[in-house]
PQR file with spaces between the fields and no chain letter, atoms N, CA, C, O and H, PARSE charges and radii, in Angstrom:
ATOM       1  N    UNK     1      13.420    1.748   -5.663 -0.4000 1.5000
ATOM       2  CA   UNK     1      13.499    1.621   -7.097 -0.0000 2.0000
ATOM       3  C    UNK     1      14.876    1.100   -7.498  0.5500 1.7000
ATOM       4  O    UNK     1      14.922    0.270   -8.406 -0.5500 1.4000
ATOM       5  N    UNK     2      15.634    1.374   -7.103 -0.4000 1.5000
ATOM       6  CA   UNK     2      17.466    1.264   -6.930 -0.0000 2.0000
ATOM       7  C    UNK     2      17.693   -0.527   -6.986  0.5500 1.7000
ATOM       8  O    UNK     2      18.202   -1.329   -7.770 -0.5500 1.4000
ATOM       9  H    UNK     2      15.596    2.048   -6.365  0.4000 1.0000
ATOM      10  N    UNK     3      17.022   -0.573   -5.727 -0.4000 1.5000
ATOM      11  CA   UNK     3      17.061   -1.955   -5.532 -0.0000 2.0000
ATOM      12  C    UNK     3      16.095   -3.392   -6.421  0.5500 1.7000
ATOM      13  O    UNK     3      16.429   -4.514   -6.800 -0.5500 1.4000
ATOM      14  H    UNK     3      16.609    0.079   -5.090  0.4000 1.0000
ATOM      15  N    UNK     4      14.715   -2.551   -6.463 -0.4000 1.5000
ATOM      16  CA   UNK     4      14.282   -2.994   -7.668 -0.0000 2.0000
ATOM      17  C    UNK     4      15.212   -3.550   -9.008  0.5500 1.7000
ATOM      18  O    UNK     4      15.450   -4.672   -9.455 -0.5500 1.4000
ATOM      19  H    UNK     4      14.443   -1.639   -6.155  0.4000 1.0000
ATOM      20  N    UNK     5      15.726   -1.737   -9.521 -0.4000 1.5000
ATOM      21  CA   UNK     5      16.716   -2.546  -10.975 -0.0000 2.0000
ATOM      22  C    UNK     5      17.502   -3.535  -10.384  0.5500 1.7000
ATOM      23  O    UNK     5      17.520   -4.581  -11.035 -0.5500 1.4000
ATOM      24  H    UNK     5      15.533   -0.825   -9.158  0.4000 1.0000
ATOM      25  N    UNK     6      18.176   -3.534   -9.325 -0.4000 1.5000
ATOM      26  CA   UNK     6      19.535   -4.705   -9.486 -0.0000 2.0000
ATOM      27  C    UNK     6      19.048   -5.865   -9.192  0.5500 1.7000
ATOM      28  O    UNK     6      19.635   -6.899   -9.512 -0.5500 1.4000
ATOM      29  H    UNK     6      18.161   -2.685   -8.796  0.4000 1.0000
ATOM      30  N    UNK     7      18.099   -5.856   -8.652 -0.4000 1.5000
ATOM      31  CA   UNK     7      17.346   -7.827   -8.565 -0.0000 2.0000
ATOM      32  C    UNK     7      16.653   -7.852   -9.262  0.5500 1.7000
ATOM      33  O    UNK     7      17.026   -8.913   -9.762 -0.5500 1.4000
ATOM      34  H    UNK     7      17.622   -5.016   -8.392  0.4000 1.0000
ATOM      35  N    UNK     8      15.889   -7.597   -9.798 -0.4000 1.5000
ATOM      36  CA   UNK     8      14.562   -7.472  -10.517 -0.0000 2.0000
ATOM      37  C    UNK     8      15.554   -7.575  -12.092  0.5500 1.7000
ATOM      38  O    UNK     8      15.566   -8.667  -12.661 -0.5500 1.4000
ATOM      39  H    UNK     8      15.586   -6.735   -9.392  0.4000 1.0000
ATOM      40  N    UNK     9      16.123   -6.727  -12.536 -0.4000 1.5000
ATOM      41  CA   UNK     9      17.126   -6.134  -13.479 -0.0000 2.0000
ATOM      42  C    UNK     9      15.283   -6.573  -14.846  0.5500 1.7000
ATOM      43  O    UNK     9      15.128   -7.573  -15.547 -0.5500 1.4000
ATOM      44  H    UNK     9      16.113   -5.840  -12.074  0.4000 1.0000
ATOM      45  N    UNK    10      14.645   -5.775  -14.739 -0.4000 1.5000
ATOM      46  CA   UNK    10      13.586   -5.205  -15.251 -0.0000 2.0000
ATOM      47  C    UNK    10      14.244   -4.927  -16.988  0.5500 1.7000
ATOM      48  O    UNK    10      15.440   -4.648  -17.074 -0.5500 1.4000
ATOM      49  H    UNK    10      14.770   -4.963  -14.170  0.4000 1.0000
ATOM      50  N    UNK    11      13.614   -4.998  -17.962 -0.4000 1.5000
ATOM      51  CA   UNK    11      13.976   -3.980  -19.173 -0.0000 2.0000
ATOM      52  C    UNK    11      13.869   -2.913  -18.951  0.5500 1.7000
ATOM      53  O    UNK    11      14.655   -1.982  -19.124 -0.5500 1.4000
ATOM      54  H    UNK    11      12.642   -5.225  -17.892  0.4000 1.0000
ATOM      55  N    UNK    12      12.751   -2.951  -18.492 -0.4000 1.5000
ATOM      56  CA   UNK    12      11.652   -0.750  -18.663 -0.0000 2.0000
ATOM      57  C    UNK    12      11.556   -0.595  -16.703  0.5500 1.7000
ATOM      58  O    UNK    12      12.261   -1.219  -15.910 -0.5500 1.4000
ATOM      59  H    UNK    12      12.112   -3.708  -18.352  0.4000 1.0000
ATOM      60  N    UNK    13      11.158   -0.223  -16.579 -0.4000 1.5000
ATOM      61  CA   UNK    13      10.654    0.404  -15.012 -0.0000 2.0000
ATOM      62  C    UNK    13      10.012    1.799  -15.374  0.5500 1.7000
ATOM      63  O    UNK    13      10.590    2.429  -16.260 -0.5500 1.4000
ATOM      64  H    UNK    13      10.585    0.284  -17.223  0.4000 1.0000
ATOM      65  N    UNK    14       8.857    2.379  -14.786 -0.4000 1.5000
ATOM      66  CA   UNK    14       8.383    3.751  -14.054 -0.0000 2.0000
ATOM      67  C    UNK    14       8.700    4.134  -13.414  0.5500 1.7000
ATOM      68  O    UNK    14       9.289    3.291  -12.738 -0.5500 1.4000
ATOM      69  H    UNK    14       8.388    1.867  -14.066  0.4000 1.0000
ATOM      70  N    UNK    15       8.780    5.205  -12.931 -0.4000 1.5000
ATOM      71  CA   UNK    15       9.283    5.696  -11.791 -0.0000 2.0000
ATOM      72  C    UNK    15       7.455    7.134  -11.453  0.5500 1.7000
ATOM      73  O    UNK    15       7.203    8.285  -11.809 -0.5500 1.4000
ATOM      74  H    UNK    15       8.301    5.890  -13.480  0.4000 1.0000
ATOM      75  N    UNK    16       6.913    6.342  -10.837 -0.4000 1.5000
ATOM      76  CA   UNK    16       5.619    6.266  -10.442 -0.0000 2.0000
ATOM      77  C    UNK    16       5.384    7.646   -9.141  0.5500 1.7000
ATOM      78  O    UNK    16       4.909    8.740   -9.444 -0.5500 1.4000
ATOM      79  H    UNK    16       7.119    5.407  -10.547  0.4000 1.0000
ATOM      80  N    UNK    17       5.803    7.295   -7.803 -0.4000 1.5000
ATOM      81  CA   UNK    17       6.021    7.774   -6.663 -0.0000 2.0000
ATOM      82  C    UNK    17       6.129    8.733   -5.848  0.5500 1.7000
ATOM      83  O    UNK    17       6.330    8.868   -4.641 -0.5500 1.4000
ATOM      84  H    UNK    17       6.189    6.406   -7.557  0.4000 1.0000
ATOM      85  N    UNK    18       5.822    9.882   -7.436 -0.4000 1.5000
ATOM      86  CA   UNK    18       6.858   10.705   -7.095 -0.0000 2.0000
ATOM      87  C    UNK    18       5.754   12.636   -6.923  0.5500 1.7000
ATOM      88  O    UNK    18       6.266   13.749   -6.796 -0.5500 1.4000
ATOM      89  H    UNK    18       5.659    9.772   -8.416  0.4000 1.0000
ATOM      90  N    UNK    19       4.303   12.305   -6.991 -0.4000 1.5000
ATOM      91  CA   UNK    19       3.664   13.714   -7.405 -0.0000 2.0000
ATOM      92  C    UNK    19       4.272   14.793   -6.503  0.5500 1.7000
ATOM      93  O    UNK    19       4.213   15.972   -6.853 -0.5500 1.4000
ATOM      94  H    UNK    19       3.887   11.401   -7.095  0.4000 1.0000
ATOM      95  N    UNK    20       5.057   14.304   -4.958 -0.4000 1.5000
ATOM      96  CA   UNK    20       4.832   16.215   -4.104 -0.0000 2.0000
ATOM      97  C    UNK    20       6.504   16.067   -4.254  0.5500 1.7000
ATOM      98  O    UNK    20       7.045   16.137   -3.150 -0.5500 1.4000
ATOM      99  H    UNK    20       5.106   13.347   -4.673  0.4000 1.0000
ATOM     100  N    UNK    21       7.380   15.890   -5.297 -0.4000 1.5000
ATOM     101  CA   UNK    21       8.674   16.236   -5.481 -0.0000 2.0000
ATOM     102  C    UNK    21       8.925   17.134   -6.281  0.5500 1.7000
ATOM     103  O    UNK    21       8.605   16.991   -7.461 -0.5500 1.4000
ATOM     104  H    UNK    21       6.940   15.834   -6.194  0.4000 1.0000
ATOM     105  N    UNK    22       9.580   18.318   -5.822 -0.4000 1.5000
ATOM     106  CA   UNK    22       9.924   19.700   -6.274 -0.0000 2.0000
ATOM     107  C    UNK    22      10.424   19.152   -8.036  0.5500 1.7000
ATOM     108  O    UNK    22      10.542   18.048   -8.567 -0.5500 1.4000
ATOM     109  H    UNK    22       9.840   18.434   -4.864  0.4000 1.0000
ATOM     110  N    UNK    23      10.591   20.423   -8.456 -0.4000 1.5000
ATOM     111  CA   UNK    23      11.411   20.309  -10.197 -0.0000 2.0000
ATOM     112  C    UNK    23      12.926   19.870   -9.544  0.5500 1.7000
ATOM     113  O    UNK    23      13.434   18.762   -9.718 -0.5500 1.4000
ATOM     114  H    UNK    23      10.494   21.320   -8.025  0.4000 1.0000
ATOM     115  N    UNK    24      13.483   20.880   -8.825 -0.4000 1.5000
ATOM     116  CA   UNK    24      14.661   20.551   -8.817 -0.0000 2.0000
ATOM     117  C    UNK    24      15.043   19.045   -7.401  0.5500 1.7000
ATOM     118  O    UNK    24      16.250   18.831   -7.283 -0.5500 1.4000
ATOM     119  H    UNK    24      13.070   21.780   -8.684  0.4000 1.0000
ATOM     120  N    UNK    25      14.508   18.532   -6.870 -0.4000 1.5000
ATOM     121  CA   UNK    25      14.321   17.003   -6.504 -0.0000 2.0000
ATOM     122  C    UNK    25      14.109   16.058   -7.983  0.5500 1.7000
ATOM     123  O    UNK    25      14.949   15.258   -8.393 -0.5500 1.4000
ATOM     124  H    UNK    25      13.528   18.706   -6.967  0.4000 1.0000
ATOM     125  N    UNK    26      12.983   16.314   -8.562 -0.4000 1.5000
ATOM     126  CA   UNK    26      13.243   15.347   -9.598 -0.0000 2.0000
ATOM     127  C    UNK    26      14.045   15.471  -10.361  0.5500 1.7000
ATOM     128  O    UNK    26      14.145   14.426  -11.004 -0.5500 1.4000
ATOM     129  H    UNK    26      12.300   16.965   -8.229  0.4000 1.0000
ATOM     130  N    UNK    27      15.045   16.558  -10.832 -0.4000 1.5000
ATOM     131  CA   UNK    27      15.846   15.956  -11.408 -0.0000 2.0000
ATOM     132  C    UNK    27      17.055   15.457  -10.922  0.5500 1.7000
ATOM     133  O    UNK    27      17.873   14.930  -11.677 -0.5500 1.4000
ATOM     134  H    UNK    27      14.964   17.407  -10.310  0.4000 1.0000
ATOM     135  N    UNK    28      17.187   15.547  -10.036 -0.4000 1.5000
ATOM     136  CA   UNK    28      18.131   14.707   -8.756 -0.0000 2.0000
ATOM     137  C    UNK    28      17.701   13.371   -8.839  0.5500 1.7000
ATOM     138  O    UNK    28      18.550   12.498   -9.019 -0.5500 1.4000
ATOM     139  H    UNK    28      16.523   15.974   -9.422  0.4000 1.0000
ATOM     140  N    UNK    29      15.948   12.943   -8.687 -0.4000 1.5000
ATOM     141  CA   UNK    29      16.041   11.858   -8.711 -0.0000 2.0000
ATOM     142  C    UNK    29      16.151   10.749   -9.953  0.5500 1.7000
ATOM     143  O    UNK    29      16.448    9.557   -9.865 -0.5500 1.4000
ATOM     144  H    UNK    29      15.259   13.652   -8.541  0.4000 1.0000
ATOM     145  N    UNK    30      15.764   11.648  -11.319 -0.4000 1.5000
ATOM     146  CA   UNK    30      16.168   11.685  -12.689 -0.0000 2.0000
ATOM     147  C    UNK    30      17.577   10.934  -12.485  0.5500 1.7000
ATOM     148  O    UNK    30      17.676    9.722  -12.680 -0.5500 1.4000
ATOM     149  H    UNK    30      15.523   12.616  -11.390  0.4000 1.0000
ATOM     150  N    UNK    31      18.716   11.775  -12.059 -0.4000 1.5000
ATOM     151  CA   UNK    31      19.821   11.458  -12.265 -0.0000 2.0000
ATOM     152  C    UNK    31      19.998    9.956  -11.461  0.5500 1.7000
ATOM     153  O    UNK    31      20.512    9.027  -12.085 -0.5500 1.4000
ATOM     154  H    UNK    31      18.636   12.760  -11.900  0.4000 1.0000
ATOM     155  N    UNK    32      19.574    9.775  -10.129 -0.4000 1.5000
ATOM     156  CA   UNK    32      19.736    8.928   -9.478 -0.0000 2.0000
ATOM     157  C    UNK    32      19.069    6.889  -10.560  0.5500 1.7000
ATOM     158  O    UNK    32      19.394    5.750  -10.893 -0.5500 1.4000
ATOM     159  H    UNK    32      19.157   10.530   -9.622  0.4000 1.0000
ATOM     160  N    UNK    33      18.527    7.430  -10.554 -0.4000 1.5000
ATOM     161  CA   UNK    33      17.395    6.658  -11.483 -0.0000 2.0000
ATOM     162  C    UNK    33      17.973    6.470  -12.723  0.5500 1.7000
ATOM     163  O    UNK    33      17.722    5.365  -13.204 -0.5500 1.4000
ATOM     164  H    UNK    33      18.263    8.356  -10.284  0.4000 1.0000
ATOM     165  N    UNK    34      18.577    7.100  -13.306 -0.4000 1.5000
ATOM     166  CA   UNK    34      19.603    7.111  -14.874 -0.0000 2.0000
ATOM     167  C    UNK    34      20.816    6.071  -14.627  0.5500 1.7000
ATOM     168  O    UNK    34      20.966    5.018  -15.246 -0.5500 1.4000
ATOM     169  H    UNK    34      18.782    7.997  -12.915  0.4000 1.0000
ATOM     170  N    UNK    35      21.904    6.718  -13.294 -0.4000 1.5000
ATOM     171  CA   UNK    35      22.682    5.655  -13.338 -0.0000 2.0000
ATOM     172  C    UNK    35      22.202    4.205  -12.471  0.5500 1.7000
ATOM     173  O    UNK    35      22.542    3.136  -12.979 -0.5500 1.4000
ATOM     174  H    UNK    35      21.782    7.573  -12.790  0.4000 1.0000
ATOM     175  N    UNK    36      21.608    4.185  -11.486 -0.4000 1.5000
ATOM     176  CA   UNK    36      20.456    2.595  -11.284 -0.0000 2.0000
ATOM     177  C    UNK    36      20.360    1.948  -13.067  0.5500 1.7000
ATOM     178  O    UNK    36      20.755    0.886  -13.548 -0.5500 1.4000
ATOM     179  H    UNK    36      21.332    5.053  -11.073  0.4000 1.0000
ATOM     180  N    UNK    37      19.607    3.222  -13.730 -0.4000 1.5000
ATOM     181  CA   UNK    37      19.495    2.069  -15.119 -0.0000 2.0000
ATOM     182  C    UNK    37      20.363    1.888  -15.958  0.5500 1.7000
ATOM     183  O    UNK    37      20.277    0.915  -16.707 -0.5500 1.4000
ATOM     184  H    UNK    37      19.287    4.085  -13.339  0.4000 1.0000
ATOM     185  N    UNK    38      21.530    2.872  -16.058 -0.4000 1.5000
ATOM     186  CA   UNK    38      22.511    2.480  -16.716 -0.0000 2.0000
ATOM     187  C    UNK    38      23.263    1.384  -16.414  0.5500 1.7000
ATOM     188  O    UNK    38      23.509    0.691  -17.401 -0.5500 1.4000
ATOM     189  H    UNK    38      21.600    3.663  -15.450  0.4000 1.0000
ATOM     190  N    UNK    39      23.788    0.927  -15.199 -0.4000 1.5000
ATOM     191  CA   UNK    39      24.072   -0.164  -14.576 -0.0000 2.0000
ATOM     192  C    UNK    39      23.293   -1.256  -14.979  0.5500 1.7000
ATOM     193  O    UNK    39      23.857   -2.051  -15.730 -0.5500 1.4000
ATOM     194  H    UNK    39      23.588    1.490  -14.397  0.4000 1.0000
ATOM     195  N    UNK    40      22.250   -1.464  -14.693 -0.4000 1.5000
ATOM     196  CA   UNK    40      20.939   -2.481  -15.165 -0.0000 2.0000
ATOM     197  C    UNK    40      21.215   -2.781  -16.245  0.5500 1.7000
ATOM     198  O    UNK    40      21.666   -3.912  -16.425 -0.5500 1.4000
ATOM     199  H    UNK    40      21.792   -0.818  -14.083  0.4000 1.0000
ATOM     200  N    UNK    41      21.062   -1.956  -17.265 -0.4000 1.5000
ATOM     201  CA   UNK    41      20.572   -2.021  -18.651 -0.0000 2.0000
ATOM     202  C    UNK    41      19.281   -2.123  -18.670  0.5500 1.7000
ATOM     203  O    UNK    41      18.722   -3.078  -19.210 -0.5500 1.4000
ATOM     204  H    UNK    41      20.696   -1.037  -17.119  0.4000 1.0000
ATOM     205  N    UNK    42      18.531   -0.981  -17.982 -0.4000 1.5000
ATOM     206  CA   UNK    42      16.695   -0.837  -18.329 -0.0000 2.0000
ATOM     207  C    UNK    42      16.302    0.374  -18.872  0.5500 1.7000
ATOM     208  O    UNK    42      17.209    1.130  -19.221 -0.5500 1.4000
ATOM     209  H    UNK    42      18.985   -0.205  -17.544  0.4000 1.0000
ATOM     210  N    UNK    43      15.540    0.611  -18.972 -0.4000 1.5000
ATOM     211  CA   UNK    43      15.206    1.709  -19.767 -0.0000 2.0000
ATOM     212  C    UNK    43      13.907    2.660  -18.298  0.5500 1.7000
ATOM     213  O    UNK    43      12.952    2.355  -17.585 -0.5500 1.4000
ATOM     214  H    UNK    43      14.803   -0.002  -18.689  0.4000 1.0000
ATOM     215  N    UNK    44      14.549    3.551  -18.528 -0.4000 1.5000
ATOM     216  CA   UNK    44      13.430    3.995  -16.659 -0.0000 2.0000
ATOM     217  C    UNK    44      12.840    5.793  -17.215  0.5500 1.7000
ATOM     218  O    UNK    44      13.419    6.879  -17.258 -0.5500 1.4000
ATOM     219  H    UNK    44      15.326    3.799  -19.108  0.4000 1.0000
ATOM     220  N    UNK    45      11.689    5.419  -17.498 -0.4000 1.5000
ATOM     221  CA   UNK    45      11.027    6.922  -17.376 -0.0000 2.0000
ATOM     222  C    UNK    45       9.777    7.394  -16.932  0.5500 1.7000
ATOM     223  O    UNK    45       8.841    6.667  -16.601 -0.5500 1.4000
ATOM     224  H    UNK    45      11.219    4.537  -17.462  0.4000 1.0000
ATOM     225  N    UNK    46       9.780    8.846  -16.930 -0.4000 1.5000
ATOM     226  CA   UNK    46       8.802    9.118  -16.093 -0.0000 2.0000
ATOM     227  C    UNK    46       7.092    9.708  -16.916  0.5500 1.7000
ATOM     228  O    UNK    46       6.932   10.852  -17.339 -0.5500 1.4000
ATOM     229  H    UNK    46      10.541    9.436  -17.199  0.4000 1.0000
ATOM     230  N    UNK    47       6.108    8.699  -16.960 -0.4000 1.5000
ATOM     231  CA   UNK    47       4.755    8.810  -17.574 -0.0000 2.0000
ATOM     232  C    UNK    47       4.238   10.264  -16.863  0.5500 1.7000
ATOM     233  O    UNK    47       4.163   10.700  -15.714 -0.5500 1.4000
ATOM     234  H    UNK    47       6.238    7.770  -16.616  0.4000 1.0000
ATOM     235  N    UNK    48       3.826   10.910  -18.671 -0.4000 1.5000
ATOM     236  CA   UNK    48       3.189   12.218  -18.108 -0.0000 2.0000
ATOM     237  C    UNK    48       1.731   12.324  -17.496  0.5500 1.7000
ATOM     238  O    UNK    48       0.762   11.665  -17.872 -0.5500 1.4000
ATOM     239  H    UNK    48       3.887   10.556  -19.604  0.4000 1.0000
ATOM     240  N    UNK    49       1.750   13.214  -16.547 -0.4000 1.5000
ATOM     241  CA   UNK    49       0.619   12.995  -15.908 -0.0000 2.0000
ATOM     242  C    UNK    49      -0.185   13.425  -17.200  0.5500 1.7000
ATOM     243  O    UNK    49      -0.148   14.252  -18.111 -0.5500 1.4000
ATOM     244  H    UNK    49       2.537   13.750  -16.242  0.4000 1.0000
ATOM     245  N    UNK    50      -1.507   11.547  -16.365 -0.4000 1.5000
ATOM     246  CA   UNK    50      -2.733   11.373  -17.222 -0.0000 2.0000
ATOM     247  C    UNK    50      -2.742   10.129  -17.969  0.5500 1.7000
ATOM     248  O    UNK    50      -3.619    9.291  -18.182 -0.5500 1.4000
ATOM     249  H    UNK    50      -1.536   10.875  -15.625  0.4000 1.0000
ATOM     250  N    UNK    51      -1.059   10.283  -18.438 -0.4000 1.5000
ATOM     251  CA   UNK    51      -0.639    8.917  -19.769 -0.0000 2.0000
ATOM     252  C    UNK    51      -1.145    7.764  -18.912  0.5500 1.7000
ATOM     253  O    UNK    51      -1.462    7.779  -17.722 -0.5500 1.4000
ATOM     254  H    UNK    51      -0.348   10.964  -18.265  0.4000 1.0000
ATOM     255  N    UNK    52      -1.147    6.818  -19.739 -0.4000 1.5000
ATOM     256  CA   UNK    52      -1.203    5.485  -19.218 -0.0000 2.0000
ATOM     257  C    UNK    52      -0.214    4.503  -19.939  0.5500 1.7000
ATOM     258  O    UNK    52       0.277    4.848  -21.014 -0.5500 1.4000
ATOM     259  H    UNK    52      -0.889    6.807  -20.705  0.4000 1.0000
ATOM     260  N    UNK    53       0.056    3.431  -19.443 -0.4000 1.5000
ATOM     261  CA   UNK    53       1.054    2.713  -20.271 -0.0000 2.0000
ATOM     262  C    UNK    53       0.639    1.354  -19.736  0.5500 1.7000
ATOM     263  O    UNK    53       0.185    1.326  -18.592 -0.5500 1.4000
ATOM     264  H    UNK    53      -0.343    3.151  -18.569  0.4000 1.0000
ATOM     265  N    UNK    54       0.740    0.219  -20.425 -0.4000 1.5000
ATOM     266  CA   UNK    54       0.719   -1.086  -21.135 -0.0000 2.0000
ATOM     267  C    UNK    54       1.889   -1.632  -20.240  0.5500 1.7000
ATOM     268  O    UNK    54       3.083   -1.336  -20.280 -0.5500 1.4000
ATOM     269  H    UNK    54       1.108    0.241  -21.355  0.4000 1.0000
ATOM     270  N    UNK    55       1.209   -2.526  -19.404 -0.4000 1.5000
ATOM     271  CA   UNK    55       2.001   -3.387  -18.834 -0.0000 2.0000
ATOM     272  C    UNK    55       2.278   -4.516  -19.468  0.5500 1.7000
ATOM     273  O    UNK    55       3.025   -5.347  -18.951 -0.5500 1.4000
ATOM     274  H    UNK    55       0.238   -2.766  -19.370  0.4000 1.0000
């Protein structure tokens, strides 16, 4: 995903990948994923299970 934003440099991204990661892993990977998009300038979040979203 990391590498995604910096070539890709995306607006939005999902972060999809992720159902058997503990609470406290995701928000590790939350954080990881925040500065990837802060760098970028994308906007990166995580769809609640069920949602769907508009590609």
């Amino acid at each position: 995903m990391l590498e995604y934003l910096r070539v890709v440099a995306p607006q939005r991204a999902y972060a999809v990948h992720d159902g058997l990661v503990s609470d406290w892993g995701l928000r590790v990977l939350d954080g990881v994923l925040a500065g990837g998009a802060e760098r970028s300038g994308a906007e990166v979040r995580r769809p609640a299970v069920g949602e769907t979203v508009d590609l």
